[in-house]
ZADO-1210 file (C-alpha; in nm, 4 decimals, padded with zeros to 6 digits):
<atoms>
<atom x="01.6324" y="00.0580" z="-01.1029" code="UNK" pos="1"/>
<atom x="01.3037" y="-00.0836" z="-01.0217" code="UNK" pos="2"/>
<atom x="01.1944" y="-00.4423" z="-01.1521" code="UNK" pos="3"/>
<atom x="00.9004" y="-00.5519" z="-01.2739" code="UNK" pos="4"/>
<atom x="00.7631" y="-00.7260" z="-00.9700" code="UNK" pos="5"/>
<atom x="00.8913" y="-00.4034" z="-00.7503" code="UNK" pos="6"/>
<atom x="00.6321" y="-00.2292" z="-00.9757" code="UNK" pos="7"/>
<atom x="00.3627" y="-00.4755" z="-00.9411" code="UNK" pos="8"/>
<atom x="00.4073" y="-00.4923" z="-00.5576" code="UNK" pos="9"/>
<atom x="00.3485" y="-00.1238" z="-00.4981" code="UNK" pos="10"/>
<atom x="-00.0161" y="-00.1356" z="-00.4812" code="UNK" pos="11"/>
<atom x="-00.0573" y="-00.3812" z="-00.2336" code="UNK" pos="12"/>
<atom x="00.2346" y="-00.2243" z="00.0011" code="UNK" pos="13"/>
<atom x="00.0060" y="00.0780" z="-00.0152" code="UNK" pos="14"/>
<atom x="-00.3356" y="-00.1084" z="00.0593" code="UNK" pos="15"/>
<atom x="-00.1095" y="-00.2809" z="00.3368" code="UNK" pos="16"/>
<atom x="-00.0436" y="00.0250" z="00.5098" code="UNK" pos="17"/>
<atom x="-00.3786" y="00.0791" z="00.4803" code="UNK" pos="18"/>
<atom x="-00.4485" y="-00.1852" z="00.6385" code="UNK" pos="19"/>
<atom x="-00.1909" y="-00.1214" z="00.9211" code="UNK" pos="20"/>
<atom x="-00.3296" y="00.2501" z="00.9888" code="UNK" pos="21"/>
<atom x="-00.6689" y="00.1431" z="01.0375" code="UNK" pos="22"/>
<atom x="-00.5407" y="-00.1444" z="01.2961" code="UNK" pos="23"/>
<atom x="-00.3756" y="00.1831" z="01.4892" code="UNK" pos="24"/>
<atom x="-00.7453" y="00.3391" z="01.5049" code="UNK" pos="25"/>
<atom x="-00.8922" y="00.0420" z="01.6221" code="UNK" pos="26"/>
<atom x="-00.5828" y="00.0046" z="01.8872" code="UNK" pos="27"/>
<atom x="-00.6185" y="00.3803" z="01.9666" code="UNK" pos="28"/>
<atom x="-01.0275" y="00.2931" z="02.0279" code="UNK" pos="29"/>
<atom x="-00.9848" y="00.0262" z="02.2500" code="UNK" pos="30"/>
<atom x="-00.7448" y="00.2180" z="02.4628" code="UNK" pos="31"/>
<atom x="-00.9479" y="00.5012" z="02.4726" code="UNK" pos="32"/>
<atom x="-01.2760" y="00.3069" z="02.5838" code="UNK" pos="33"/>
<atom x="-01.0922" y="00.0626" z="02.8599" code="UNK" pos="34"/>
<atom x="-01.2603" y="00.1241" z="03.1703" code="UNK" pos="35"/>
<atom x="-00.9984" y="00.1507" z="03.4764" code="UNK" pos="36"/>
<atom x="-00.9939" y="-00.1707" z="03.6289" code="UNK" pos="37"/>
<atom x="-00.9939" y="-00.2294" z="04.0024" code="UNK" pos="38"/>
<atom x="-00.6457" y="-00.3083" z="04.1089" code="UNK" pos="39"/>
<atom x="-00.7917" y="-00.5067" z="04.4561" code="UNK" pos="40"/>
<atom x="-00.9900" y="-00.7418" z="04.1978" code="UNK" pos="41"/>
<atom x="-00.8979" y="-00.9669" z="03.9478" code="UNK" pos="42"/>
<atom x="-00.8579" y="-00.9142" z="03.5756" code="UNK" pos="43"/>
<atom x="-01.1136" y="-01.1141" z="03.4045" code="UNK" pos="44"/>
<atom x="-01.1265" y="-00.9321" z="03.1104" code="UNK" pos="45"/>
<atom x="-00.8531" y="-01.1415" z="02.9347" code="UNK" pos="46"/>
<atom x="-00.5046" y="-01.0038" z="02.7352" code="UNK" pos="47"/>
<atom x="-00.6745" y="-00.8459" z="02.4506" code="UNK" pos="48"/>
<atom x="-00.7804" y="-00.5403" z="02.7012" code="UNK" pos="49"/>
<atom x="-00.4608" y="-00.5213" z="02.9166" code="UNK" pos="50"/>
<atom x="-00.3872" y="-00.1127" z="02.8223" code="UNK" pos="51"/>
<atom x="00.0153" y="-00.2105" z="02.8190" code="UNK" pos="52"/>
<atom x="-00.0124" y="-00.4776" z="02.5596" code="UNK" pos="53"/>
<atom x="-00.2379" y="-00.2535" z="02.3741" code="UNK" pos="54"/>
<atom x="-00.0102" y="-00.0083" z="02.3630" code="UNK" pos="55"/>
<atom x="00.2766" y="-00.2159" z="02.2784" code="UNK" pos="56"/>
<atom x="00.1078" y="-00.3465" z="02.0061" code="UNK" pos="57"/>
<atom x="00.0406" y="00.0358" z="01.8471" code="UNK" pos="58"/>
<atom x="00.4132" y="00.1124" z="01.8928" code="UNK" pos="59"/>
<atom x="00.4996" y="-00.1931" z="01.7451" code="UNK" pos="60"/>
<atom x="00.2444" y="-00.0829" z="01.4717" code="UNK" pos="61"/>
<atom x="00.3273" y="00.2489" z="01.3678" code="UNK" pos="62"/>
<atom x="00.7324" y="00.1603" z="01.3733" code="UNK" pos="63"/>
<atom x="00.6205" y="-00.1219" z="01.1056" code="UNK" pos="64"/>
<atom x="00.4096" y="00.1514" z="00.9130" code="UNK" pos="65"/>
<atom x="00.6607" y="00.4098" z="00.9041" code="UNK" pos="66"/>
<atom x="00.9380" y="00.1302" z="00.7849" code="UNK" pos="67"/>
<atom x="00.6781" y="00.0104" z="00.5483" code="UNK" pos="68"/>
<atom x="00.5807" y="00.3913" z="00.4304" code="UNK" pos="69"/>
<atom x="00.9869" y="00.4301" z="00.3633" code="UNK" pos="70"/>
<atom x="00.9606" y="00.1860" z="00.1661" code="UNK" pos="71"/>
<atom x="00.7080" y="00.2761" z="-00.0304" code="UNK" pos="72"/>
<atom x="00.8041" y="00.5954" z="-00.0865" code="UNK" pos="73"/>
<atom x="01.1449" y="00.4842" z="-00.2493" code="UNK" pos="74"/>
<atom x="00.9786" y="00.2261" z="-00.4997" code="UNK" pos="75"/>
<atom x="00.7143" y="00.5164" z="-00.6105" code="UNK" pos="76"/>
<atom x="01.0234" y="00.7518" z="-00.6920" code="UNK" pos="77"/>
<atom x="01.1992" y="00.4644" z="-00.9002" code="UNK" pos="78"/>
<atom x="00.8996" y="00.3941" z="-01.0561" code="UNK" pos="79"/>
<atom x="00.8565" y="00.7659" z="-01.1385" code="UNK" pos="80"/>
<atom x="01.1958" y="00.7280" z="-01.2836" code="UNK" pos="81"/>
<atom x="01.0757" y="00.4593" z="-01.4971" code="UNK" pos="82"/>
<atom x="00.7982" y="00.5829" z="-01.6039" code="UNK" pos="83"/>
<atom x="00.9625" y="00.8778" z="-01.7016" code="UNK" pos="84"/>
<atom x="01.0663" y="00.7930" z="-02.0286" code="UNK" pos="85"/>
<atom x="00.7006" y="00.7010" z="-02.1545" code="UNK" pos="86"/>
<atom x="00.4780" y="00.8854" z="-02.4086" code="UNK" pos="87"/>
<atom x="00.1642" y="01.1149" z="-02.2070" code="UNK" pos="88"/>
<atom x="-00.0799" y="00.8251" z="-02.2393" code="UNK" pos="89"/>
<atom x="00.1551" y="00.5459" z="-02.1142" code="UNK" pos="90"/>
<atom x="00.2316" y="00.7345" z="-01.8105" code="UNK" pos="91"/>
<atom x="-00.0741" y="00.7856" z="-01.7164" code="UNK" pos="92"/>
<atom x="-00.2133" y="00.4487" z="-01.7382" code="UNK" pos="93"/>
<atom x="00.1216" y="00.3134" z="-01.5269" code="UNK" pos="94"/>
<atom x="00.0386" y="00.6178" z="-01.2437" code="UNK" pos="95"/>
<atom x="-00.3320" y="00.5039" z="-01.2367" code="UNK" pos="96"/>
<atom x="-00.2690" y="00.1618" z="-01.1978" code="UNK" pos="97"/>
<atom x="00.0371" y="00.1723" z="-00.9824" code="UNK" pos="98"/>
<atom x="00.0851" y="00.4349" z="-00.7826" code="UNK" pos="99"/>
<atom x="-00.3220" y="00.6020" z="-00.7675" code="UNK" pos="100"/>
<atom x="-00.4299" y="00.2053" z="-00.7193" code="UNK" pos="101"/>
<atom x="-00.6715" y="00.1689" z="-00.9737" code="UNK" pos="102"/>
<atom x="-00.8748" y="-00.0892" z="-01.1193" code="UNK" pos="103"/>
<atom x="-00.8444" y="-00.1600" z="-01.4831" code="UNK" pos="104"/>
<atom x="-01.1905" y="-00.0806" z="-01.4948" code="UNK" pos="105"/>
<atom x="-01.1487" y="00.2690" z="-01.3637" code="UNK" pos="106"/>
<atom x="-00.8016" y="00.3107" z="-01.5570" code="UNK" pos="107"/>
<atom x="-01.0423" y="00.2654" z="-01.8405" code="UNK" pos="108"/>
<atom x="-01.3012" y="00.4952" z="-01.7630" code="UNK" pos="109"/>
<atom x="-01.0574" y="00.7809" z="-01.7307" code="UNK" pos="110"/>
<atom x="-00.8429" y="00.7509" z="-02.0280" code="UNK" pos="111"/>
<atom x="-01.2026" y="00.6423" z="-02.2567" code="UNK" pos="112"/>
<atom x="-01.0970" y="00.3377" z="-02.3481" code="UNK" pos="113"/>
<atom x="-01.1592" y="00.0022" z="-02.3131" code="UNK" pos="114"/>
<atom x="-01.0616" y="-00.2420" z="-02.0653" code="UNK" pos="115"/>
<atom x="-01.0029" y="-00.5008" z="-02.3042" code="UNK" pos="116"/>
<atom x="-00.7505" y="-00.2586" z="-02.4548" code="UNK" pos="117"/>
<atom x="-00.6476" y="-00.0958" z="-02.1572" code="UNK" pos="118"/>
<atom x="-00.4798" y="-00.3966" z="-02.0641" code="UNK" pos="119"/>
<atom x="-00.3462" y="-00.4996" z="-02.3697" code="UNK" pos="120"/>
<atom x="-00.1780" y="-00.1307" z="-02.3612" code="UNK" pos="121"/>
<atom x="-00.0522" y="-00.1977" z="-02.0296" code="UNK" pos="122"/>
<atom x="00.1373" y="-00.5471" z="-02.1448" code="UNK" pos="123"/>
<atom x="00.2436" y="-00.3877" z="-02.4436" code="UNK" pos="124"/>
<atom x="00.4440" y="-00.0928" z="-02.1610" code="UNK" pos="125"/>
<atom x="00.5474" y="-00.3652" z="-01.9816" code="UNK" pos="126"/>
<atom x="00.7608" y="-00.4619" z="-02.2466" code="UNK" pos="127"/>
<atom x="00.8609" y="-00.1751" z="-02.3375" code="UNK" pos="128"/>
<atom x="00.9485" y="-00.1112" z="-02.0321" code="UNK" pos="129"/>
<atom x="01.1502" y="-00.4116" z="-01.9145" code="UNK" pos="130"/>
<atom x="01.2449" y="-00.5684" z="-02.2666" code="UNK" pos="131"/>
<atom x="01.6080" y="-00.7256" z="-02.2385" code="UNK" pos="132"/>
<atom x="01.6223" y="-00.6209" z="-01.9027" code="UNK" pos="133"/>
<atom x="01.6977" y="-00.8556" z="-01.5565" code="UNK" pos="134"/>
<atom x="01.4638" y="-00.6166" z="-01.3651" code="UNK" pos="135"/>
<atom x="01.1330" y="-00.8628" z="-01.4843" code="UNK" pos="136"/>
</atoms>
């Protein structure tokens, strides 16, 4: 079963994937604008142009992004699971805030409450959902 920090730690796997995918583009730009360099003249350019290491570094890249997307995958279907057991309401501020990303501010905005008492809610699932448990 999922813990409590598992929980916590799926938004900012997601965001790092993110992350990682737009590093790809970026990767995938460069290569894509490289001019073809004169093999009779010396590189000047420096490493961060070399096409190879580029490329390398993509690989590398989307390897650590599909790991990473595994991953993520597996701890947002146990924390489904968890969340399972929880009343309409609960659920949906949990899949807001954990597994759509939100802020507490827009958690708040769609279920019309408070964010004051949006996040009092939230410690009061919390407990509910890891009270006696090892999994905090």
């Amino acid at each position: 079963m999922i813990s409590k920090k598992e929980l916590k730690h799926i938004p900012y796997l997601d965001k790092r994937i993110d992350v990682m995918i737009e590093e790809v583009e970026r990767l995938e730009h460069l290569v894509t604008n490289i001019k073809v360099l004169d093999p009779t003249k010396e590189n000047t350019s420096g490493g961060d142009k070399d096409p190879t290491r580029l490329m390398d570094r993509m690989i590398d890249l989307k390897t650590e992004i599909n790991t990473e997307i595994d991953r993520l995958l597996d701890l947002k279907s146990e924390a489904k699971k968890l969340l399972s057991g929880l009343d309409e309401r609960e659920k949906l501020l949990m899949e807001l805030r954990y597994l759509k990303r939100c802020s507490w501010e827009v958690v708040a905005s769609e279920m019309n409450y408070s964010e004051k008492h949006i996040i009092k809610m939230h410690g009061v699932i919390l407990q509910k959902l890891f009270k006696g448990s090892e999994r905090g």
